[in-house]
MIDOSE-1310 file (N, C-alpha, C; in nm, 2 decimals, decimal comma, always signed):
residues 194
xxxx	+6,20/+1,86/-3,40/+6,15/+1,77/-3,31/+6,08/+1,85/-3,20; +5,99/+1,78/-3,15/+5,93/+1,84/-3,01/+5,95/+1,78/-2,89; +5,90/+1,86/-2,76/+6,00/+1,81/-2,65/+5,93/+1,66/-2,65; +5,88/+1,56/-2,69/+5,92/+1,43/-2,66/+6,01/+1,35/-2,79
xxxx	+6,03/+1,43/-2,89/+6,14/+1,38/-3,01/+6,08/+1,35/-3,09; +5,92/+1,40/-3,11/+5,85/+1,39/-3,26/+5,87/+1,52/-3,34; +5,91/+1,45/-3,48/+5,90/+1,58/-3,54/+5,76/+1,66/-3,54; +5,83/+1,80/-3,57/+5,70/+1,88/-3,55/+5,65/+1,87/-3,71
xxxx	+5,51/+1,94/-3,74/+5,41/+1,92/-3,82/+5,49/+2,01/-3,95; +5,52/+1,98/-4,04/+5,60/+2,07/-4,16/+5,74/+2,04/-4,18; +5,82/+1,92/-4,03/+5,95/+1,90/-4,04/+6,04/+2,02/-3,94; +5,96/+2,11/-3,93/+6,04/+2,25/-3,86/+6,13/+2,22/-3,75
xxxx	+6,21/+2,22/-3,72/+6,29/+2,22/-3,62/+6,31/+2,39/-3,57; +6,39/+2,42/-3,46/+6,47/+2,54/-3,44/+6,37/+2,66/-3,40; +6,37/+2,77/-3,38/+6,28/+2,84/-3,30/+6,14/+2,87/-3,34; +6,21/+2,89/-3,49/+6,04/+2,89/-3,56/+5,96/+2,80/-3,55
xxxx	+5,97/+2,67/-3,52/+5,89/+2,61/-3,51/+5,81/+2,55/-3,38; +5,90/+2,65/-3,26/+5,83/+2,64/-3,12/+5,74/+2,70/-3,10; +5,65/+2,79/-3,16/+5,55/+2,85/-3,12/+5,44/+2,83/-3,03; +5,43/+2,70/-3,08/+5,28/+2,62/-3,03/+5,30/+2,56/-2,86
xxxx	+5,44/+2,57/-2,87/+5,51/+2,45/-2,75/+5,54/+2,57/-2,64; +5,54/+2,50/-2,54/+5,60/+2,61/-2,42/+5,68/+2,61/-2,42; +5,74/+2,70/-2,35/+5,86/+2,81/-2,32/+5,95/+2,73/-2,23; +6,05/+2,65/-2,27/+6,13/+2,59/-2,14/+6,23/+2,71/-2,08
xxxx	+6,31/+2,66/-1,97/+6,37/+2,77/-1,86/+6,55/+2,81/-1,96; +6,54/+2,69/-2,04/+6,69/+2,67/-2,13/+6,64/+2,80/-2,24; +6,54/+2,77/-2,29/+6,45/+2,88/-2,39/+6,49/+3,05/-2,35; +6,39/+3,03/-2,21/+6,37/+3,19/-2,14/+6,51/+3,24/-2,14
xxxx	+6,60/+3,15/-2,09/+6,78/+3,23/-2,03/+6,84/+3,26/-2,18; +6,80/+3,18/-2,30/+6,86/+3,23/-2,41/+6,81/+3,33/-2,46; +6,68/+3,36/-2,47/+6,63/+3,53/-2,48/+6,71/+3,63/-2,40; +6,71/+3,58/-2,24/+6,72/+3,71/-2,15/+6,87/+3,74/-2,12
xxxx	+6,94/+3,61/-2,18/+7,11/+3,67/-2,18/+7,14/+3,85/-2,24; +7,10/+3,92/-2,29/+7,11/+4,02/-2,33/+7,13/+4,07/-2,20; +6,98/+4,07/-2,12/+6,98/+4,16/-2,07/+7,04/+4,10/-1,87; +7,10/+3,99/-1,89/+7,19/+3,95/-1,77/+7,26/+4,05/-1,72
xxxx	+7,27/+4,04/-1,55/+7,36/+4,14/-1,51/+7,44/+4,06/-1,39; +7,53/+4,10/-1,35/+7,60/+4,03/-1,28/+7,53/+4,05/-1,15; +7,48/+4,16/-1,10/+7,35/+4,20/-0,96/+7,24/+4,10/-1,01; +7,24/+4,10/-1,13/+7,05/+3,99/-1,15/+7,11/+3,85/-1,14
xxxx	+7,19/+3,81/-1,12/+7,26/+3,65/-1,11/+7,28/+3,68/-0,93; +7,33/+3,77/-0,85/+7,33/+3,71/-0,74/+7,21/+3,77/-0,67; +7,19/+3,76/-0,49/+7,06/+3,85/-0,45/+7,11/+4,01/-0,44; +7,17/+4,10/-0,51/+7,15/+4,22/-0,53/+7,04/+4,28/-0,57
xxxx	+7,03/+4,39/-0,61/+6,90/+4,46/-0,67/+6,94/+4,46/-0,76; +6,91/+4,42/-0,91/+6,96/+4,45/-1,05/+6,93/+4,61/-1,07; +6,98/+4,62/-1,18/+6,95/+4,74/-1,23/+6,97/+4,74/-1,38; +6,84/+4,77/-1,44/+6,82/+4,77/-1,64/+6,86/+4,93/-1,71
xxxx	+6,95/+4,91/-1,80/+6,97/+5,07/-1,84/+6,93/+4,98/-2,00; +6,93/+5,04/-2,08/+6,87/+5,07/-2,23/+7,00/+5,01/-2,28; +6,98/+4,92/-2,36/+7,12/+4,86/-2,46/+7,08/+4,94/-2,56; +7,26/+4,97/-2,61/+7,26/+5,06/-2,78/+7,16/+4,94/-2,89
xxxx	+7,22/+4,84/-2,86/+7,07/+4,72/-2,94/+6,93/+4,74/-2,94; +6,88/+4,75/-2,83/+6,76/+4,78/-2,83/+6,66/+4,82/-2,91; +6,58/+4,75/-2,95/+6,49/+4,83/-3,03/+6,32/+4,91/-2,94; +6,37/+5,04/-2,88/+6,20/+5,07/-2,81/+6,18/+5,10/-2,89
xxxx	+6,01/+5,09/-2,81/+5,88/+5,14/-2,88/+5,92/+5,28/-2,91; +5,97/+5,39/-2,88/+5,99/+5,48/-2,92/+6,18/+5,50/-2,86; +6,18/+5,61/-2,93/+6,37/+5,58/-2,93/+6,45/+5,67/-2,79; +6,32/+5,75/-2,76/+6,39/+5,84/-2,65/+6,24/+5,82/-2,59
xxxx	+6,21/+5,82/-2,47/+6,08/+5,79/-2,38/+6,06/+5,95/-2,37; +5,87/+6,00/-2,44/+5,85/+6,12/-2,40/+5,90/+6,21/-2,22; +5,87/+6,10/-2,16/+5,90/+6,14/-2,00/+5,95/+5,98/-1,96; +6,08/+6,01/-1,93/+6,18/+5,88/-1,85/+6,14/+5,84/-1,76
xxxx	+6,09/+5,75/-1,68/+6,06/+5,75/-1,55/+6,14/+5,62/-1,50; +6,15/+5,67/-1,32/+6,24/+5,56/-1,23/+6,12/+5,50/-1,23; +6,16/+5,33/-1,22/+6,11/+5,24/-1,23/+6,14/+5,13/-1,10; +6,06/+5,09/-1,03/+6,18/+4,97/-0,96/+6,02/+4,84/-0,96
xxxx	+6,05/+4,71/-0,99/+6,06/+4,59/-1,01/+6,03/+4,54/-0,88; +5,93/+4,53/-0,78/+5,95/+4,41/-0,73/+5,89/+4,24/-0,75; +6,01/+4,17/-0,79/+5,94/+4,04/-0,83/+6,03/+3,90/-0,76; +6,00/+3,85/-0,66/+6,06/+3,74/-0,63/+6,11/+3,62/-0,71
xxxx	+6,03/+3,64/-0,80/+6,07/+3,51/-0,90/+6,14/+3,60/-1,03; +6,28/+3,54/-1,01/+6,39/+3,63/-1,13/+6,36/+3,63/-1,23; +6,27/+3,47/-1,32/+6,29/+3,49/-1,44/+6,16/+3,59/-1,48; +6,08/+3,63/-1,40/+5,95/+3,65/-1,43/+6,00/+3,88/-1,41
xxxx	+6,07/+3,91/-1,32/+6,20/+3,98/-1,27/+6,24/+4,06/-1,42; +6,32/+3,92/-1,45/+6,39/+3,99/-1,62/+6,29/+4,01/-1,71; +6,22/+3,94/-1,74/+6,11/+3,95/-1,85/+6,07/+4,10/-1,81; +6,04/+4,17/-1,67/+5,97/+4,32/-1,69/+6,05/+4,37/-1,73
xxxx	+6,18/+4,36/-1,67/+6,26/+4,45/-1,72/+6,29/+4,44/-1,85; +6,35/+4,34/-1,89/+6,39/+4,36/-2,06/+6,25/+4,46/-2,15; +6,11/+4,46/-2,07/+6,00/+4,47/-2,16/+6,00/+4,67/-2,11; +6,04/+4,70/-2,02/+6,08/+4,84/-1,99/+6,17/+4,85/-2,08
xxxx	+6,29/+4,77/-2,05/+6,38/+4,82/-2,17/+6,36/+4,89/-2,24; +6,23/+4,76/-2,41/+6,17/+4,78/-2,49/+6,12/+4,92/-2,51; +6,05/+4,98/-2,38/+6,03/+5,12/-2,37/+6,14/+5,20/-2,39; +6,27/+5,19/-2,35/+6,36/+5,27/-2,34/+6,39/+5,36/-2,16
xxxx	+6,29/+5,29/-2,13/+6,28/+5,27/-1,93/+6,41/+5,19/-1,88; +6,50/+5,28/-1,79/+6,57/+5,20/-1,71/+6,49/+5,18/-1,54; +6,53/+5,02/-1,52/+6,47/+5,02/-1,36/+6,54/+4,94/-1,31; +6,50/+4,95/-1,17/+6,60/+4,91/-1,04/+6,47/+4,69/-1,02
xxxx	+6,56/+4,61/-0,99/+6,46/+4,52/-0,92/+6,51/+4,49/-0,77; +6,40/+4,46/-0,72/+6,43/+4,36/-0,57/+6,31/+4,26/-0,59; +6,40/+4,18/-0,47/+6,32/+4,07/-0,49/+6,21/+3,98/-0,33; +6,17/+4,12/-0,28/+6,02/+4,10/-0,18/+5,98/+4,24/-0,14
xxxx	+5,89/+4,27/-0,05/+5,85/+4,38/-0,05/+5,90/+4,48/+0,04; +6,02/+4,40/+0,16/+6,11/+4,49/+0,21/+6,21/+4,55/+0,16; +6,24/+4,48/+0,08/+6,36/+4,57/-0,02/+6,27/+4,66/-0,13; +6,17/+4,62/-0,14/+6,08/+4,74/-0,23/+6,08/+4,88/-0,13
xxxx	+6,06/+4,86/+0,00/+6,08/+4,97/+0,11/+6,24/+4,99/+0,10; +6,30/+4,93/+0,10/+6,45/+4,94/+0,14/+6,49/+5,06/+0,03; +6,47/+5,06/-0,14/+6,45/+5,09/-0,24/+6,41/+5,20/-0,23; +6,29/+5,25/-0,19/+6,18/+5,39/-0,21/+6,26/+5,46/-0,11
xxxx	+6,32/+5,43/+0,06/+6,41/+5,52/+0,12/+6,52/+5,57/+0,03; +6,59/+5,52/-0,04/+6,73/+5,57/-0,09/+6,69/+5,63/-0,24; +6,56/+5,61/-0,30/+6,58/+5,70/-0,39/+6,39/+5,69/-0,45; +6,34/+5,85/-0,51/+6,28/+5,87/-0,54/+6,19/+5,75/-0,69
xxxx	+6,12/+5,68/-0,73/+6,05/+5,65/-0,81/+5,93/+5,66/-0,87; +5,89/+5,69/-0,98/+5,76/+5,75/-1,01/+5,66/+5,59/-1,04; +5,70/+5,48/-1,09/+5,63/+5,38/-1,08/+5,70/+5,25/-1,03; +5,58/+5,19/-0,96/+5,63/+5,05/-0,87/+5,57/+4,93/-0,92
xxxx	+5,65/+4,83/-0,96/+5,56/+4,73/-1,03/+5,57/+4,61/-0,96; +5,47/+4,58/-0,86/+5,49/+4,44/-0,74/+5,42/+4,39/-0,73; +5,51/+4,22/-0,76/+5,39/+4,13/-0,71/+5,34/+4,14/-0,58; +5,24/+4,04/-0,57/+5,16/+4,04/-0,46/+5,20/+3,93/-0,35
xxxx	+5,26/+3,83/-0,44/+5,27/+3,75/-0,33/+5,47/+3,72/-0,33; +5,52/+3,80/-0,24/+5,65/+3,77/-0,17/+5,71/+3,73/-0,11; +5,81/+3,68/-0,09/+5,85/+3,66/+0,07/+5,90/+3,77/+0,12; +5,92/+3,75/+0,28/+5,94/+3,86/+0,41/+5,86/+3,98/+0,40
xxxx	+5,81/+4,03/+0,31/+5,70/+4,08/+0,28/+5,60/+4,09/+0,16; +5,49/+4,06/+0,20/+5,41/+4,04/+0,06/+5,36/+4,22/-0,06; +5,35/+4,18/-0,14/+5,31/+4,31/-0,23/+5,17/+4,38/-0,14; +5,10/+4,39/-0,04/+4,92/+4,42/-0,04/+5,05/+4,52/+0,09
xxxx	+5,11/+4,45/+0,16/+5,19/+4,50/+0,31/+5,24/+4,59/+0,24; +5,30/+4,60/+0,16/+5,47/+4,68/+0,12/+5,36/+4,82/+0,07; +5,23/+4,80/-0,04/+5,19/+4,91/-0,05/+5,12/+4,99/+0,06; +5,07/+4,89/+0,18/+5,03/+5,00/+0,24/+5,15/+5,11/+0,30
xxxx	+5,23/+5,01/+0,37/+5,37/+5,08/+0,43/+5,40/+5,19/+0,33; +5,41/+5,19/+0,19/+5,44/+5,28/+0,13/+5,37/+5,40/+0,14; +5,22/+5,42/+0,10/+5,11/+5,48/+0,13/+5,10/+5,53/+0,25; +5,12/+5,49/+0,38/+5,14/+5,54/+0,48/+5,28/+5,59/+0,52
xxxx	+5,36/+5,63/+0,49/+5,51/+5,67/+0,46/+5,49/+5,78/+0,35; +5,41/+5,78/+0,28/+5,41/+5,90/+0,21/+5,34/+6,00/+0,21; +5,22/+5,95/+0,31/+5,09/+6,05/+0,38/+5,16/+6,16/+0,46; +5,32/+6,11/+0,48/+5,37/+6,19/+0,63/+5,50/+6,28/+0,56
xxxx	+5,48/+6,24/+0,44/+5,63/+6,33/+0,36/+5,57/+6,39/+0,23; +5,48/+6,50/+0,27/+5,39/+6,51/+0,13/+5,54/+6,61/+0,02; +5,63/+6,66/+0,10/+5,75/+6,71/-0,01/+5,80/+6,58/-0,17; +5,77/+6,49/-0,10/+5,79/+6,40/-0,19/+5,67/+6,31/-0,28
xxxx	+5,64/+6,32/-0,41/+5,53/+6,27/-0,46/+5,55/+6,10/-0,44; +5,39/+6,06/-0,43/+5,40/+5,93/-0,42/+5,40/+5,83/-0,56; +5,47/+5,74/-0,52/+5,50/+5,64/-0,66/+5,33/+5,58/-0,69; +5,34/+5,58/-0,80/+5,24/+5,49/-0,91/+5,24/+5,38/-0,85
xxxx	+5,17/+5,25/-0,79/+5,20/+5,15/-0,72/+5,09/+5,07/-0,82; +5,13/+4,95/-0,93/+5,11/+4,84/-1,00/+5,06/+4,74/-0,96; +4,98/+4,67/-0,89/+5,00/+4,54/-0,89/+5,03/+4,43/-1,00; +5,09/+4,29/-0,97/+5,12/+4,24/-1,09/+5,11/+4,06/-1,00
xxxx	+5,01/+4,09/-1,11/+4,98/+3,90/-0,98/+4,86/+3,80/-1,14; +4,87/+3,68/-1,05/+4,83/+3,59/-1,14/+4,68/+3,57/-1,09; +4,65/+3,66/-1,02/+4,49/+3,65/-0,92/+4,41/+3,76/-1,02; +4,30/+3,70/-1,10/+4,22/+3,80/-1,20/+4,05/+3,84/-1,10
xxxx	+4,10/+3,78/-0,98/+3,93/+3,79/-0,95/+3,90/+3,94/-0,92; +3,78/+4,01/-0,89/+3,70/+4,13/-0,91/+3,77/+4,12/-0,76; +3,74/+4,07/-0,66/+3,79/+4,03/-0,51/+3,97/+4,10/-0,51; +4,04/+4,06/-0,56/+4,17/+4,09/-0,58/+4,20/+4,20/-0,63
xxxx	+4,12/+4,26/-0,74/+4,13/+4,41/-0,79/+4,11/+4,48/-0,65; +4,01/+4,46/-0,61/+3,96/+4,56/-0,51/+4,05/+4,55/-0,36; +4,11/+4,43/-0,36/+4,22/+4,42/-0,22/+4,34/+4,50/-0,29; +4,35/+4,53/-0,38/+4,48/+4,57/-0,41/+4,46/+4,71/-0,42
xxxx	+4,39/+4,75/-0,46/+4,32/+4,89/-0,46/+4,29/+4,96/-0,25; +4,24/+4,85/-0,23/+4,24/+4,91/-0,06/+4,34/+4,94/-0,03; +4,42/+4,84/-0,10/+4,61/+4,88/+0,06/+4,70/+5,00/-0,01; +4,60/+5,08/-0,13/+4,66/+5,17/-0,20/+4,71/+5,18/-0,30
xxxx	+4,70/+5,06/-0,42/+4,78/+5,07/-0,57/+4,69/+5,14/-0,59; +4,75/+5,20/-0,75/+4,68/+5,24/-0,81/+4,65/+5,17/-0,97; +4,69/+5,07/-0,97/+4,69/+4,99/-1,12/+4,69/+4,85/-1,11; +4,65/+4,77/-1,14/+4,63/+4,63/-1,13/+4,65/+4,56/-1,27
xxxx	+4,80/+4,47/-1,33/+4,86/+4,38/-1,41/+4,85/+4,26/-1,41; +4,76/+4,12/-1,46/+4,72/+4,00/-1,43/+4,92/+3,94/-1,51; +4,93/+3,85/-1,44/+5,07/+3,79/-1,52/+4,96/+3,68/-1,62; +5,04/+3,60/-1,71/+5,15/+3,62/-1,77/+5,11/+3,79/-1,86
xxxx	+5,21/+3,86/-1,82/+5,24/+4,00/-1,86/+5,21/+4,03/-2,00; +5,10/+4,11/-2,06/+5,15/+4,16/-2,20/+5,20/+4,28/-2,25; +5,25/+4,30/-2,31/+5,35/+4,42/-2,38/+5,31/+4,50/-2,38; +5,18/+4,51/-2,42/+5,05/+4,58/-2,44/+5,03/+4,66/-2,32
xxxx	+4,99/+4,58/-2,24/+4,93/+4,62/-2,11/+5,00/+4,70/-2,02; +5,13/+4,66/-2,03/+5,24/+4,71/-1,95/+5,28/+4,87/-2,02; +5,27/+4,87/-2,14/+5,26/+5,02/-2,22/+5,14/+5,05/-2,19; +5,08/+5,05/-2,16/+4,95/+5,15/-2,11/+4,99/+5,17/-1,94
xxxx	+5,03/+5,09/-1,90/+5,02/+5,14/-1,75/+5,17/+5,27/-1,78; +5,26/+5,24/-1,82/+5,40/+5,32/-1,83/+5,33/+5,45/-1,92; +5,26/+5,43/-1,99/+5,21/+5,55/-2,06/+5,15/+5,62/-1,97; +5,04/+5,58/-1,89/+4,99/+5,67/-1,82/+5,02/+5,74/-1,70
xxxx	+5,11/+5,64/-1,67/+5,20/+5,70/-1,55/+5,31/+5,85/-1,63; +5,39/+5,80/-1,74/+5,44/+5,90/-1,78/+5,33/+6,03/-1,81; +5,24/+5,99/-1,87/+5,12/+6,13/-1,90/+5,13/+6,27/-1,81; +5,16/+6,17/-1,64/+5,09/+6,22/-1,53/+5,21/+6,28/-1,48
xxxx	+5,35/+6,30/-1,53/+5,48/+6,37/-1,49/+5,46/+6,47/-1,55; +5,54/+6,58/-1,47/+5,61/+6,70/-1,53/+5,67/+6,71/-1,67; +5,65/+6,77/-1,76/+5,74/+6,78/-1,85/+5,87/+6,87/-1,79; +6,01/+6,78/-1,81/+6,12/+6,84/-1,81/+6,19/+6,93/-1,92
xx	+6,24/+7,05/-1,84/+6,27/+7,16/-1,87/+6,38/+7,12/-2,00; +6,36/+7,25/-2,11/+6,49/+7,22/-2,19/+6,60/+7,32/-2,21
């Protein structure tokens, strides 16, 4: 059946035959139960490590990198992360752009993936503060800063690029896309010693 209680076209009931239909919120939580955490259920900062389940793209990530998530909206939150996972990427989330600051003080990150639009601080604020916080501590390298917003205009690339990202992600997110930004941020690390 479909969500008004017609059967769907072939009789199909059950997941395979949702394709065509959107994604309800009962839908999303029964994918992302895997990767539930008792910190991503209250306002803590979650944190994603790699399930022995998992299947990444590759089984050991050429270069690991710290990751941290900022996305105000949780379910959109878990989706990055489970899709890091997929990488074999563990990451930290918050959920606006002061705890993205709160976050970068207590520990080093090589990429930042933040929306734009937050509460108590928006993504365009948090990168400059970052960018200017890191002009003054050059002992420490500066994070890869992502944008990740639902604004595709040429206008938007270029505001997000002034307050200092260096990468720009339109939502809804593809798998695709998000491996090429993780790729190329990994490219640009150190190889660790063996």
């Amino acid at each position: 059946m479909n969500g008004i209680g017609k059967l769907r076209p072939g009789g199909r009931t059950g997941p395979e035959g949702d394709q065509n239909r959107p994604v309800t919120t009962l839908r999303i939580c029964k994918l992302m139960e895997p990767v539930r955490t008792p910190a991503a259920l209250n306002d803590k900062p979650a944190q994603m490590t790699p399930s022995i389940n998992a299947e990444p793209v590759s089984a050991t990530p050429r270069h690991p990198l710290s990751i941290l998530v900022g996305d105000d909206n949780r379910i959109n939150g878990l989706m990055t992360l489970r899709m890091l996972q997929h990488f074999g990427h563990a990451a930290d989330a918050v959920h606006n752009g002061r705890e993205c600051l709160e976050a970068l003080d207590g520990k080093a990150y090589d990429l930042v993936l933040m929306d734009l639009q937050m509460p108590v601080m928006d993504g365009l604020t948090a990168a400059r503060e970052i960018r200017g916080r890191h002009h003054h501590r050059s002992a420490v390298p500066p994070p890869y800063i992502c944008a990740l917003t639902a604004n595709v205009m040429a206008k938007d690339r270029a505001g997000c690029l002034a307050a200092g990202m260096d990468d720009f992600l339109t939502k809804p997110m593809h798998l695709e896309d998000l491996e090429k930004v993780v790729t190329r941020v990994a490219e640009k690390q150190p190889m660790a010693p063996h």
